[in-house]
C-alpha positions in Angstrom: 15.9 -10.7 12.8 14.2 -13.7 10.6 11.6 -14.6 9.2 10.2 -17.8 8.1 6.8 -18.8 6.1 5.4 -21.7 6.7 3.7 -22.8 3.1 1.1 -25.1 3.8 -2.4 -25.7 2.3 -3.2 -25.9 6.4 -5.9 -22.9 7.3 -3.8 -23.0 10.7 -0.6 -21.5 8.2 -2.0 -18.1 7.1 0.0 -15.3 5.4 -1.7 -12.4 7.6 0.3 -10.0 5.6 -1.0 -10.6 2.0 -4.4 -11.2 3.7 -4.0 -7.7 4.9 -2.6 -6.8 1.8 -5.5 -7.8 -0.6 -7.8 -6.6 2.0 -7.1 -3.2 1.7 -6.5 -3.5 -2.1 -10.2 -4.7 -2.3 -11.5 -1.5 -0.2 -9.6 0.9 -2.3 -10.7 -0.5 -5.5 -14.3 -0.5 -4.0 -14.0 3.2 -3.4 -13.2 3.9 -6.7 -16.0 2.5 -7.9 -18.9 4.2 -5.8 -20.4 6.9 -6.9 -18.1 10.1 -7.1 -20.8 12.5 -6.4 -20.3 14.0 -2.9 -22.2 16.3 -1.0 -25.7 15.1 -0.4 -26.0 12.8 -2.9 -22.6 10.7 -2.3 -20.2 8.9 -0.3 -18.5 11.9 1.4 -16.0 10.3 3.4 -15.0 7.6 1.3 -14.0 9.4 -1.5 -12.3 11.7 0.1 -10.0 9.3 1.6 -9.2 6.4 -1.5 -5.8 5.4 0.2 -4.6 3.3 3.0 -0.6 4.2 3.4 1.2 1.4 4.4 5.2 0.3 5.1 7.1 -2.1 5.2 9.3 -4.7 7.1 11.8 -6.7 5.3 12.9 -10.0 6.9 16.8 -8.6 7.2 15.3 -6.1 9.5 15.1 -3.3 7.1 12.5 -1.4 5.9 11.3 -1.3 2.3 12.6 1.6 0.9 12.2 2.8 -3.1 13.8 5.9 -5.3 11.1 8.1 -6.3 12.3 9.0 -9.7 16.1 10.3 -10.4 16.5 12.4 -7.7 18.2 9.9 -5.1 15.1 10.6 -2.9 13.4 7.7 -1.5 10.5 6.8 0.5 9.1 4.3 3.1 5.4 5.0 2.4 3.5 2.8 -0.5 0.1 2.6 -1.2 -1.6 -1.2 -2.6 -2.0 -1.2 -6.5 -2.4 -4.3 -7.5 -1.7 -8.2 -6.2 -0.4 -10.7 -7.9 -0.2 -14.1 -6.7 2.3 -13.4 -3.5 3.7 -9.9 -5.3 2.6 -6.6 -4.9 2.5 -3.9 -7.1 3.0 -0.6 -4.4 2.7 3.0 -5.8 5.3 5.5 -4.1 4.1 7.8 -1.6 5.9 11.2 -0.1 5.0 12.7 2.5 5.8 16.9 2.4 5.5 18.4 5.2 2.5 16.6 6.5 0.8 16.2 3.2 0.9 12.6 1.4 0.5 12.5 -1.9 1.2 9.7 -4.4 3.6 9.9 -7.6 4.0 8.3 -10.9 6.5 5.9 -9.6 5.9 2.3 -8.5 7.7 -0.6 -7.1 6.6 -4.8 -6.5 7.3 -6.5 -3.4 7.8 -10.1 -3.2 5.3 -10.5 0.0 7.5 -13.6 1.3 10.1 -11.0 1.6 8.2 -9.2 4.3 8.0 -9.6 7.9 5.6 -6.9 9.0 3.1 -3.9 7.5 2.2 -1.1 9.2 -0.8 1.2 8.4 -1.5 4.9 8.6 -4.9 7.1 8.6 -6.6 7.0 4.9 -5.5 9.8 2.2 -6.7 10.7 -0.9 -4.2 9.9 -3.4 -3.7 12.5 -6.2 -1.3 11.4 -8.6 1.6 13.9 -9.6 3.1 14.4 -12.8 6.1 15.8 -12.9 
């Protein structure tokens, strides 16, 4: 499996990935900055759930994969930090037993390396410090 971009200033030759990509960057940073009061006063769900998990598909046919720290373990599950330009900056998630939760750890993907993103429900993303 291939993939090829198509770098054009043409709107028919859109990168729908990094579209995506800043997309959901742009509604996680919003959420950060409402209100934090919840209850009756504040934006219950939203801050609750301040994280859009999201994977990977390389163009080689792999999966992006990252080592969370020293202990060999890696992980398949990012969430959006920052973008820049056509790169990436993706914050390690694991998943434990049905809980997500984010670490310290991050990785950047060169977006013209990827061929596919796929999303999962919203979490809130507590970082741990190990």
């Amino acid at each position: 499996m291939a993939c090829e971009r198509i770098n054009s200033t043409s709107s028919k030759n859109t990168n729908y990935i990094l579209d995506s990509i800043k997309r959901i960057d742009q509604l996680q940073k919003e959420v950060l900055m409402e209100n934090s009061t919840t209850g009756c006063d504040g934006p219950l769900i939203s801050r609750l759930y301040d994280t859009k998990p999201v994977s990977f598909g390389l163009c080689g046919g792999t999966r992006l994969s990252a080592y969370v720290g020293y202990t060999g373990g890696t992980t398949e599950l990012f969430r959006i930090e920052e973008v820049r330009g056509t790169d990436v900056v993706l914050r390690l998630l694991v998943n434990t037993e049905g809980t997500v939760t984010c670490t310290e750890y991050t990785c950047i993907l060169d977006t013209n390396c990827c061929c596919s993103m796929q999303c999962f429900d919203p979490v809130n993303c507590e970082i741990m410090n190990n």
